[in-house]
N, C-alpha and C positions, 0 to 999 in steps of 0.2 A: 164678621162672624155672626151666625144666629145666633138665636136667643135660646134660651133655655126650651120655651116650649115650641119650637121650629126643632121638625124632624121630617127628613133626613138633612145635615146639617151642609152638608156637600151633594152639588147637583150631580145629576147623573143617568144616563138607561135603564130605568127601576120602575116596579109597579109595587103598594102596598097591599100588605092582606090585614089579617085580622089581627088588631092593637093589643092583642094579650099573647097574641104567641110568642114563643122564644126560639125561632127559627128563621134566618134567612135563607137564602136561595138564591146561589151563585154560578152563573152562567157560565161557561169560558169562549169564548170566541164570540160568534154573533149568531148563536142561536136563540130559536122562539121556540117555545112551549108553553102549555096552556096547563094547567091543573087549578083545583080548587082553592081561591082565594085565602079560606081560614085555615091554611094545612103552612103557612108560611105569614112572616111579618114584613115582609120584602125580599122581590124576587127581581135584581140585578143581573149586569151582564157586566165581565173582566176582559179589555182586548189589551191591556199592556199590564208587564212587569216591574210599572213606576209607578208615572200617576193615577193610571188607572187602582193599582193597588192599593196607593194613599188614600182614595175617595173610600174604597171599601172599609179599611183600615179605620177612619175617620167618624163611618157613620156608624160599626161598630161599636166603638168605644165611648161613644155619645150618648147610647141608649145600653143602659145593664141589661135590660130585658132578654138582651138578645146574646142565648148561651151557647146555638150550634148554627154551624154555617156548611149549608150542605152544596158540595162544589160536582159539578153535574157539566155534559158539554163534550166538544170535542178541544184539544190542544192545537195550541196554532205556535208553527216555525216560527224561530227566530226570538219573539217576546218569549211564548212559554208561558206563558202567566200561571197556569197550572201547577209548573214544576216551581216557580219564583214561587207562590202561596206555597207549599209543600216545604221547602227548603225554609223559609221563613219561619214558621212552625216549629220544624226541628231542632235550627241551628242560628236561630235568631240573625241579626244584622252584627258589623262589623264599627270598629270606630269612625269611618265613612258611611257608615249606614246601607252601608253594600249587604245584601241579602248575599249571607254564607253559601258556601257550594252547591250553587246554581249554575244551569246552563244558559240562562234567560241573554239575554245581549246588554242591557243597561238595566240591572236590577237594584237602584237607588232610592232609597225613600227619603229625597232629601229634604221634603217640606214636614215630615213629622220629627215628632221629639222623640229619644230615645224610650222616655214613660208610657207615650202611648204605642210603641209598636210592643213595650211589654206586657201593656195593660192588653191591649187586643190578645196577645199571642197566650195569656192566661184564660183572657174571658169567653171565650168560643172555645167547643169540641168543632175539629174538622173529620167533617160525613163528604167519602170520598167515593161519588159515585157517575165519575166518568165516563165518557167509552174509550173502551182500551182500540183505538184505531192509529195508524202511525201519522204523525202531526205533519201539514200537508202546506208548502208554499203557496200565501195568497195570491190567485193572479188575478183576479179581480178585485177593483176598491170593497171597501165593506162589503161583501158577500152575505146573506141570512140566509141560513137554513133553518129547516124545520124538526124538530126531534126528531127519529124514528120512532117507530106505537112502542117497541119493546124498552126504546131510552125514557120514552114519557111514565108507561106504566112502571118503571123501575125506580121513577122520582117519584111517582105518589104514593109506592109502596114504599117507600123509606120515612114518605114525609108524616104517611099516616102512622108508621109507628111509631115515628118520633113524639108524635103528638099524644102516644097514651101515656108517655114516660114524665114524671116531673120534674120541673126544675127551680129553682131558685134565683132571683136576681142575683147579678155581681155587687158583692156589695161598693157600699155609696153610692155617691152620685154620678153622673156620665162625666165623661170630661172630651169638654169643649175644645177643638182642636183649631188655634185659627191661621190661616194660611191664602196670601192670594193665588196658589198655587192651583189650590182645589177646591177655586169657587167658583170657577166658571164654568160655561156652559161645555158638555163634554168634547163634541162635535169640535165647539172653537179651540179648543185647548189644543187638540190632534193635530188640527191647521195650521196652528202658529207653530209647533212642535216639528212639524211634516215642511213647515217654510223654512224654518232655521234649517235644519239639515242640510237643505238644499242650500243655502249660505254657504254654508259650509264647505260644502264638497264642492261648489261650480269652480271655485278657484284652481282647485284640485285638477279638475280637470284642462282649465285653459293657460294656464301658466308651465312653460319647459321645468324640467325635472329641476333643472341647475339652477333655476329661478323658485323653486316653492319651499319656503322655509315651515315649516310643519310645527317649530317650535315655538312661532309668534305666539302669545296669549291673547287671549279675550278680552276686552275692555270696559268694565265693568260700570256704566255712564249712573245707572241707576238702581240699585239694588229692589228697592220700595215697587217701583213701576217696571221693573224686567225689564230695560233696556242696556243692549251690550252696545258695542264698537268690534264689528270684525274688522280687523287688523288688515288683511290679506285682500281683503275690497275695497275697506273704509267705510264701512256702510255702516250704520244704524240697523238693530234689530232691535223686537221685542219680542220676548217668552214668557210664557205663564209662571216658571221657575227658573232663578239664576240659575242657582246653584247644579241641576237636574240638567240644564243646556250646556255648561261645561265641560260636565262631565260625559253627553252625547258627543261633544265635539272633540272630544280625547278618542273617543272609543274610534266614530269615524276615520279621526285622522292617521289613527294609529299610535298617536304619543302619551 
């Protein structure tokens, strides 16, 4: 875990702006845009409805400073992350920590604590200035787009007005969220995430119907280090989150 004066506390696709504002700036999918540095405190990008959200979540609630979170972008099929942050907001998490009536696919924030997804969901306004476009199946890996002029000019008229308005820290201190979940580097996290799955499902496919028991569980070798035991291969995995891999390998399998 950092330290108190390490920020942002959880790595991630982020540029900082200027250390006194109280605004970040939240991307959804994989776009780029460019605006004026001191109009924003960190200007991020959201491509999942879990860990990716936990990183946000994380580095939120770390720094009080940071009072509105302005979520900009287009939605992407399937995560949603968009709709998961929205829903999140409104209808808090579940005793699973299942983010309430969402469409998202695995909307779990299983490496934070119940305090800090409340802390978060107190200490930011969400500034919801999306584009309203219908959310579109990736068919290319990571894809980047570039804003349009009318999506860009509509973040930095929002940002600039936010910036004439005051605010107030949350009060106390940040709290420090510690988690091997969401400390690693983003990119690797997706991979190891994007590998188990595939674990997961190969079986699915090469074993007769009559032969695949869907109801084996997961074998949980190491909690500390993220290593499982799939049942169905034998194999040895490791994932950035037990807990967050179980619950994809429910979803997948259906059970």
């Amino acid at each position: 875990m950092a330290g108190k004066d390490e920020w942002p506390v959880a790595s991630g696709d982020y540029v900082l702006g200027k250390e006194s504002s109280y605004v970040a700036v939240l991307i959804v999918g994989r776009g780029a845009v460019e605006v004026p540095p001191e109009l924003y405190r960190i200007k991020g990008i959201l491509k999942t409805e879990n860990i990716g959200l936990e990183k946000v979540i994380m580095n939120v609630v770390s720094n009080p400073r940071l009072r509105v979170l302005v979520l900009c972008g287009k939605e992407e099929f399937g995560h949603f992350p968009g709709a998961a942050l929205h829903a999140l907001m409104e209808n808090g998490v579940d005793e699973h920590r299942r983010i309430r009536n969402t469409r998202s696919a695995i909307p779990f924030l299983c490496d934070l604590s119940l305090q800090a997804i409340e802390r978060f969901r107190e200490q930011v306004e969400l500034v919801d200035i999306m584009d309203d476009t219908t959310p579109q199946e990736i068919a290319a890996y990571d894809p980047i787009y570039e804003f349009e002029p009318e999506s860009r000019d509509r973040l930095e008229r929002t940002l600039r007005s936010l910036a004439e308005r005051s605010y107030e820290p949350y009060p106390g201190e940040g709290l420090l969220v510690g988690s091997n979940g969401l400390t690693g580097d983003g990119g690797s996290i997706a991979r190891q995430m994007h590998l188990a799955s595939d674990d997961f499902i190969s079986p699915m496919l090469r074993l007769p119907s009559e032969g695949l028991n869907t109801d084996m569980g997961m074998i949980v070798v190491s909690q500390e280090f993220g290593v499982l035991l799939e049942p169905l291969q034998g194999r040895m995995i490791t994932v950035p989150s037990v807990e967050l891999a179980l619950r994809m390998r429910s979803y997948l399998m259906g059970v």
